[in-house]
C-alpha positions in Angstrom: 49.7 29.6 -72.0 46.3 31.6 -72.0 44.7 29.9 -70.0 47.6 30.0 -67.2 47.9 33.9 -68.2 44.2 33.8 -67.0 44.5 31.9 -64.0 47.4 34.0 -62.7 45.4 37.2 -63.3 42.3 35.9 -61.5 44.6 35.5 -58.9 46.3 38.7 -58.7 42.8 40.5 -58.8 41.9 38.2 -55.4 45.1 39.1 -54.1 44.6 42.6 -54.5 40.8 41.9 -53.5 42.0 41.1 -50.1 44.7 43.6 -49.6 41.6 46.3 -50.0 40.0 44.5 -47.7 42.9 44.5 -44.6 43.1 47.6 -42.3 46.1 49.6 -42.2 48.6 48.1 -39.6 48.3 51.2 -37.7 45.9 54.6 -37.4 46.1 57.8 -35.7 43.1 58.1 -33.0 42.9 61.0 -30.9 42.2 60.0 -27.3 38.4 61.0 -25.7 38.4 63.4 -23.1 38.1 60.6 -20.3 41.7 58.6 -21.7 45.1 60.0 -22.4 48.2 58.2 -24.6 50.9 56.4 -22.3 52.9 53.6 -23.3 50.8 50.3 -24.4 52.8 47.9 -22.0 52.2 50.3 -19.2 47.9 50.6 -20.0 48.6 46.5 -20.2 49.5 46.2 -17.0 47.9 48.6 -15.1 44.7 47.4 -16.7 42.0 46.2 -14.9 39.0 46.3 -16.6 38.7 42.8 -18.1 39.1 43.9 -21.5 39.7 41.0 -24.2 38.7 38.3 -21.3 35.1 38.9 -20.9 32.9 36.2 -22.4 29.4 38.0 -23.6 26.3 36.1 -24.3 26.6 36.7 -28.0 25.5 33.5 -30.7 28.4 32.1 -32.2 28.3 33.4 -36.1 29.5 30.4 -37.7 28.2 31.1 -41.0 29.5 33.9 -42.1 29.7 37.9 -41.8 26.1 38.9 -40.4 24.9 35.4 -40.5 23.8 32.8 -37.7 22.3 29.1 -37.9 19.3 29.3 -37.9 16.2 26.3 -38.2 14.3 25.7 -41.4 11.2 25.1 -39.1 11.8 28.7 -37.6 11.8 30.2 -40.6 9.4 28.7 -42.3 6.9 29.9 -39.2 8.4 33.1 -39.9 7.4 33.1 -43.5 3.7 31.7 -42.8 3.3 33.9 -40.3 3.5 37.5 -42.5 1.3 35.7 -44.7 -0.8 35.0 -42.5 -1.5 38.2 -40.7 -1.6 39.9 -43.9 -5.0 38.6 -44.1 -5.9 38.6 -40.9 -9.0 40.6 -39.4 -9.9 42.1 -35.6 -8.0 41.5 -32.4 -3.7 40.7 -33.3 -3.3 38.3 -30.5 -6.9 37.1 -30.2 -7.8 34.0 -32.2 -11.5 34.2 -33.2 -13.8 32.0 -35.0 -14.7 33.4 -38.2 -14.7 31.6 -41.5 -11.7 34.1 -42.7 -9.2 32.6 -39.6 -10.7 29.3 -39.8 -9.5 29.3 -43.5 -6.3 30.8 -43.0 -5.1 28.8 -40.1 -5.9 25.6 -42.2 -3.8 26.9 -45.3 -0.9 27.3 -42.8 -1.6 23.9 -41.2 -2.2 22.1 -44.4 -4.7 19.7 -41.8 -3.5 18.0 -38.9 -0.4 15.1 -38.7 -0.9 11.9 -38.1 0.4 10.6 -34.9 -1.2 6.9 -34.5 -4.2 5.2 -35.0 -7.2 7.4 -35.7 -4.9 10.1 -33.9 -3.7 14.1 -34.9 -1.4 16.2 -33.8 -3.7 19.1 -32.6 -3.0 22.4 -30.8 -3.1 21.3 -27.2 -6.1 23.7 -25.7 -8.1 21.8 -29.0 -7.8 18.5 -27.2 -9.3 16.6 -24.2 -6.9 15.0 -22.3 -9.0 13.4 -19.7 -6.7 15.0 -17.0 -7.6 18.8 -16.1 -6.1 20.7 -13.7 -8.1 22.7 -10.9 -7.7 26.3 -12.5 -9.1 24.2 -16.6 -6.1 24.3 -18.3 -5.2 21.0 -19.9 -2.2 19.3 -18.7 0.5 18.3 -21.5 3.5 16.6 -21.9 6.4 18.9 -23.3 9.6 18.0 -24.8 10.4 16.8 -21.1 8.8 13.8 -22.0 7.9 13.3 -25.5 8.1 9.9 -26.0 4.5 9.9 -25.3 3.8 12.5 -27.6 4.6 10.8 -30.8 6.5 13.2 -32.5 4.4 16.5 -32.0 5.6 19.5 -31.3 5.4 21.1 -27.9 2.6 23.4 -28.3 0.6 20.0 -29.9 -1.0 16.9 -28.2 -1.4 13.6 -30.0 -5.2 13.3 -29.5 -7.7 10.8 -30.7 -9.8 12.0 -33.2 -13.1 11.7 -30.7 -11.3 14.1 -28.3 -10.6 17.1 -30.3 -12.7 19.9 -29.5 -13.5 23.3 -31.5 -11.9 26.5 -30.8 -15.2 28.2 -29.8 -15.6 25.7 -27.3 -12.3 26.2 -25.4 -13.4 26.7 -21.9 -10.3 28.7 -21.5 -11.6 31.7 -24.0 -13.6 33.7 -22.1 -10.8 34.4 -19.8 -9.0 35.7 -22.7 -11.3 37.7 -23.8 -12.2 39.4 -20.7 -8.3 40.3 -20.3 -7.7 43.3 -18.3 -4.3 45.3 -17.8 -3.8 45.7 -14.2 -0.4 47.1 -14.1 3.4 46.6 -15.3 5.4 43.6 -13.7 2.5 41.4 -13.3 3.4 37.7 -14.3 1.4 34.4 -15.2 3.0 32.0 -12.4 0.4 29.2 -14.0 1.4 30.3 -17.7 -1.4 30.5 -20.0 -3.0 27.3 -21.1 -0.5 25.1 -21.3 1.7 23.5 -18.0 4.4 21.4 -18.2 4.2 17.5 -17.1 7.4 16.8 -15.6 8.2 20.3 -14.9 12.2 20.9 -14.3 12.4 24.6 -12.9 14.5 25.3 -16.4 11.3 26.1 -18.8 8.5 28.9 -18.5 5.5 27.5 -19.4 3.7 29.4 -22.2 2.9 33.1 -21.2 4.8 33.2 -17.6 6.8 36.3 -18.7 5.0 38.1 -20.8 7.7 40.9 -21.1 10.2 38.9 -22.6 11.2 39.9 -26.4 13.0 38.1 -29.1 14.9 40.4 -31.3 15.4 39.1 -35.0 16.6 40.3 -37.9 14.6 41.4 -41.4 15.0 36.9 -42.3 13.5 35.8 -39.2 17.3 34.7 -37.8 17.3 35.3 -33.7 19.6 37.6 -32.9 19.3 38.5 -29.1 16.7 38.6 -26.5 15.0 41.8 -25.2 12.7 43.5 -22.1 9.3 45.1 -22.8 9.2 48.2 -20.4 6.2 50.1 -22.5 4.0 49.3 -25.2 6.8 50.6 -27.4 9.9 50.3 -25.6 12.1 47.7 -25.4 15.7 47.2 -23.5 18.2 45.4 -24.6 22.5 45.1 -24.5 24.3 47.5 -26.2 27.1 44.7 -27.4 24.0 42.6 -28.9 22.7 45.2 -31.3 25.9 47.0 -32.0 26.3 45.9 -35.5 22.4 46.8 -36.1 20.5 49.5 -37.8 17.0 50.1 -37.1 15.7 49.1 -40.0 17.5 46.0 -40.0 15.6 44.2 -36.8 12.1 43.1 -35.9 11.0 42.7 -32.4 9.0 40.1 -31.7 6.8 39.7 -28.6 4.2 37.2 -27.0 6.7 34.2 -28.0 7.7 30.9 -26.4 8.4 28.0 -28.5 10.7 29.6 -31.2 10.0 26.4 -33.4 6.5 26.2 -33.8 3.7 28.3 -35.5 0.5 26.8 -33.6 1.0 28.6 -29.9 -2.6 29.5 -28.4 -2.1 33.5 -28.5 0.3 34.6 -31.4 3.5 36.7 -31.0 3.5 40.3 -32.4 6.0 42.3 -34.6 7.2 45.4 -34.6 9.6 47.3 -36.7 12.2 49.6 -34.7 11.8 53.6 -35.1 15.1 54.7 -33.4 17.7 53.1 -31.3 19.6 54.5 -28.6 22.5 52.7 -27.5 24.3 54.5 -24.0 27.0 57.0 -25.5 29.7 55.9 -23.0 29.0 52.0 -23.8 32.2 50.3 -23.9 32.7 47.5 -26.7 35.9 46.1 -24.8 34.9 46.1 -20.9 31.2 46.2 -22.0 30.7 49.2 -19.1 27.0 51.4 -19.9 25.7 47.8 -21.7 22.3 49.0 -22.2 20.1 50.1 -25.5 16.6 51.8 -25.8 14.5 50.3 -29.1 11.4 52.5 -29.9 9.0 50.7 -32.0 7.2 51.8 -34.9 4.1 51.2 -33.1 2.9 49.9 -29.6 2.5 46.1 -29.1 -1.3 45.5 -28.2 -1.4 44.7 -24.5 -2.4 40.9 -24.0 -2.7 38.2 -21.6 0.9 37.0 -23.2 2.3 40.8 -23.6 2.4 43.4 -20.9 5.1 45.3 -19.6 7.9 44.5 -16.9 8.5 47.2 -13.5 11.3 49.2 -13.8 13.0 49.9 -10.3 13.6 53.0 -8.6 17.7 54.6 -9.0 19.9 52.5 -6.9 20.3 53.1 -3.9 21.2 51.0 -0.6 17.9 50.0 0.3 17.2 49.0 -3.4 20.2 46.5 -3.5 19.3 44.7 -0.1 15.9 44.3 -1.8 17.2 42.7 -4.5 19.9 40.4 -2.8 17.1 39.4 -0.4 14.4 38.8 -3.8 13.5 35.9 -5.6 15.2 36.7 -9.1 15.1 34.7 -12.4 16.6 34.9 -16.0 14.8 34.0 -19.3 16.3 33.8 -22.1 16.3 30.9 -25.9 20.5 30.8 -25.5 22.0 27.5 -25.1 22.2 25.8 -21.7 25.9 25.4 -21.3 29.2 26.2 -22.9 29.2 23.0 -24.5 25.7 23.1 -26.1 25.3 23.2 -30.1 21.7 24.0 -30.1 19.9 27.1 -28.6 16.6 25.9 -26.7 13.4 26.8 -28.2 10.9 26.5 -25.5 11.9 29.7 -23.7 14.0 28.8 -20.9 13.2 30.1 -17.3 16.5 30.2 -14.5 16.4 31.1 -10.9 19.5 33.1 -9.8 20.5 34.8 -6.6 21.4 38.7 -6.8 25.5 38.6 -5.9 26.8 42.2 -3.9 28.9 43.8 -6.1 31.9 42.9 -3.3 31.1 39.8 -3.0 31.2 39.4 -7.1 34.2 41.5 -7.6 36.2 39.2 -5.3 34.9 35.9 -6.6 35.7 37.7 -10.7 39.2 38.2 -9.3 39.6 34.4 -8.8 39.3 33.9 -12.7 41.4 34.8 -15.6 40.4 38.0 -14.7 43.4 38.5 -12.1 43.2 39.6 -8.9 43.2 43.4 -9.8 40.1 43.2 -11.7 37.7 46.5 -10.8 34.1 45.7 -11.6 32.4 48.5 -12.6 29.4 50.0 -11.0 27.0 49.6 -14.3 27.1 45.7 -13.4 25.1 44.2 -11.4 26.0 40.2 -10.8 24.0 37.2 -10.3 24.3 33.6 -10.3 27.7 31.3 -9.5 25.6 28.3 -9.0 26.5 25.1 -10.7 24.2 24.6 -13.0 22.3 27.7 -13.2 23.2 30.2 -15.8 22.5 32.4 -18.7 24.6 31.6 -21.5 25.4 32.0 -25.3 22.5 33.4 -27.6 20.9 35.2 -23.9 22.3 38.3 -24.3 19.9 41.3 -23.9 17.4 39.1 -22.1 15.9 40.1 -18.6 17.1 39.3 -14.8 14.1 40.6 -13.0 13.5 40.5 -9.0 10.2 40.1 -7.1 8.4 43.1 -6.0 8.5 43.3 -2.0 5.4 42.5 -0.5 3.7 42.1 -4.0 3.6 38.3 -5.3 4.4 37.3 -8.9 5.2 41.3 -9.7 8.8 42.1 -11.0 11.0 44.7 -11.8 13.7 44.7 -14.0 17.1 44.5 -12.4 19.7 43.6 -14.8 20.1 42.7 -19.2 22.3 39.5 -19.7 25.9 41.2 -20.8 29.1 38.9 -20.1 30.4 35.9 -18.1 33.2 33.4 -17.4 32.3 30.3 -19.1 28.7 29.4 -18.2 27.1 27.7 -14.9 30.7 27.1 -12.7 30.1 27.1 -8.9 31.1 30.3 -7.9 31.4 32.4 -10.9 28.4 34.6 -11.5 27.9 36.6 -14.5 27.5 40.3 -14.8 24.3 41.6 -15.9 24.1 45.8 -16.7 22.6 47.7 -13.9 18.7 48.5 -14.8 19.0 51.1 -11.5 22.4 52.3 -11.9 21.4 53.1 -15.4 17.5 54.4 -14.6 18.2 58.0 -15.1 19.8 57.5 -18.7 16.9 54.9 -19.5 14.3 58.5 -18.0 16.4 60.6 -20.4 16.2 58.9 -23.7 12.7 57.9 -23.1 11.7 61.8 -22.1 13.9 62.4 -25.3 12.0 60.3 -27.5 8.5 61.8 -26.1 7.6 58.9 -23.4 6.8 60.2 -19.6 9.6 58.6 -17.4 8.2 54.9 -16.6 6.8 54.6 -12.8 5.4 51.4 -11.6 1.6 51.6 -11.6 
């Protein structure tokens, strides 16, 4: 009898646990100064905003309040990585050849893996392939094709023991070391080091975008993805970061393979000062979908970080621009609806700018209804089969060409919300860099940064 005294206790106590823990069926709210109270049926109806039908580009939290699946491998990097910059020396994102490095990248390698016959898994730029391309970087074989590679990683080549070079003898390092910043928007349309054999038009190669950021949280888990518009400013989705304080993420720049801990140039962390998230973001239609990080401390410009343009307000000539541009997406989220997995080799998508008519009326055709008002802090690209950003993109870049200014881009949209993902004819909204350039002026001015031009 005790013990069923005891269980019946422990039972009322979770019972009570739980009611504590269930909102009140209703709550008096007083209405902002933009809404007033009428009738729910009659705001369900005459509604045409989207609200509870928009699909955003959020990671599926399957494990739990505040928790996300995340890869042993990714966070053991993660792990290695703050020890090993705890004892680093000199340049962040330079490797150099002193004895300290040498040591410490050899503790966090624990030597090479075997991959065959008198054959190691080596950092790619550290082996002779026998093939080099015209411009010296050495050709390699990605996860596109990696039944060649023998189990290595992407950023690694199977290489014969005789064919492994030293690091001071890289003929690529004195281009690295002579690195200049010429300007914001500039990409790398031959990557850096690294190219991909069997190239699909779906992955960057290593260092093509060097604005794009990976925000994570204080464990190393990805949470969203993120634009470099400053040394230390970074844009991302409002939606993405909502449930964030500043002290709970880490931005992380200069990345590609999200798996791997032996890329050429490493990424860079930052912690985040202050975040500014638009005052008249909406978490239901997702209108004003924009946030301002400042960083503790700038990034260090490199080869693999630098800036993206912002454009000029919106205007007419500024959307013709754009629908005329070559624009692409990046972004680690998964490929389709139906994926599992996010990729880890950072994805690279080109999409066509949609006019916001043009948008509006193909939106309409979905579960969005046919009254559906799409609101003029979107901007839309995409509805090709195939092509699309998806789950785990959010906050991640669409950026457009630069007219008459090759392999420069400006920012024109941050991944917020779509139908599904990749259907013919359904392009997903994206918040409007330009529509939203004076609020991005203001916080920046606000925070003590001169408004961004495009030098």
């Amino acid at each position: 009898m005790a013990i069923v005294a005891i269980t019946m206790k422990l039972l009322l106590v979770a019972c009570l646990a739980l009611i504590s823990l269930t909102p009140p069926a209703s709550s008096i709210h007083t209405c902002p100064s933009h809404q007033s109270c009428v009738d729910k049926k009659i705001c369900e109806v005459s509604d045409d905003s989207g609200r509870g039908k928009l699909g955003v580009r959020v990671l599926d939290l399957s494990c739990g309040p505040s928790q996300v699946c995340c890869d042993k491998a990714q966070l053991e990097s993660y792990y290695i990585e703050i020890e090993y910059r705890k004892q680093r020396q000199g340049n962040p994102w330079l490797f150099t050849t002193t004895t300290t490095t040498t040591t410490i990248t050899a503790k966090a390698d624990e030597g090479y893996k075997s991959c065959g016959l008198l054959k190691e898994c080596v950092p790619r730029h550290l082996c002779k392939t026998g093939v080099v391309n015209e411009d010296g970087r050495y050709i390699i074989k990605a996860r596109i094709n990696e039944d060649s590679n023998f189990g290595c990683r992407s950023v690694e080549q199977c290489c014969p023991l005789d064919d492994q070079i030293e690091e001071e003898k890289n003929p690529n390092l004195r281009s690295v070391q002579d690195f200049q910043f010429k300007g914001c928007g500039y990409s790398n349309p031959r990557g850096l080091y690294y190219t991909l054999d069997g190239y699909n038009d779906n992955e960057s190669i290593f260092g093509e975008f060097p604005w794009m950021i990976a925000l994570m949280d204080m464990e190393g888990n990805f949470i969203c993805g993120g634009t470099l518009i400053h040394p230390q400013l970074v844009l991302t989705s409002a939606h993405n970061v909502a449930n964030y304080t500043e002290d709970s993420l880490l931005a992380r720049a200069g990345d590609w393979d999200l798996n791997t801990q032996t890329e050429r140039l490493p990424y860079q962390m930052r912690r985040i000062s202050r975040m500014h998230r638009h005052e008249n973001f909406n978490k239901l239609t997702f209108y004003n979908d924009i946030a301002l990080l400042v960083l503790e401390r700038p990034f260090q410009l490199a080869p693999h970080i630098q800036p993206v343009c912002l454009p000029p307000p919106e205007s007419p000539q500024l959307s013709e621009q754009l629908e005329r541009a070559q624009c692409l997406a990046t972004g680690w989220g998964h490929s389709n609806s139906s994926s599992r997995t996010m990729e880890h080799l950072l994805k690279r998508i080109v999409l066509p700018v949609v006019d916001h008519e043009s948008c509006q009326r193909l939106l309409r055709l979905t579960v969005l209804g046919r009254r559906y008002r799409l609101h003029d802090s979107f901007i839309c690209a995409g509805g090709v089969k195939g092509r699309d950003t998806c789950k785990g993109d959010g906050g991640s870049p669409l950026f457009c060409m630069m007219p008459g200014q090759p392999d420069r881009y400006q920012l024109a949209g941050i991944v917020s919300w779509g139908i599904e993902c990749a259907e013919k004819d359904v392009p997903a909204a994206y918040a409007n860099v330009a529509y939203l350039r004076s609020w991005i002026d203001e916080k920046m001015v606000e925070c003590g940064f001169p408004p961004s031009e495009n030098v």
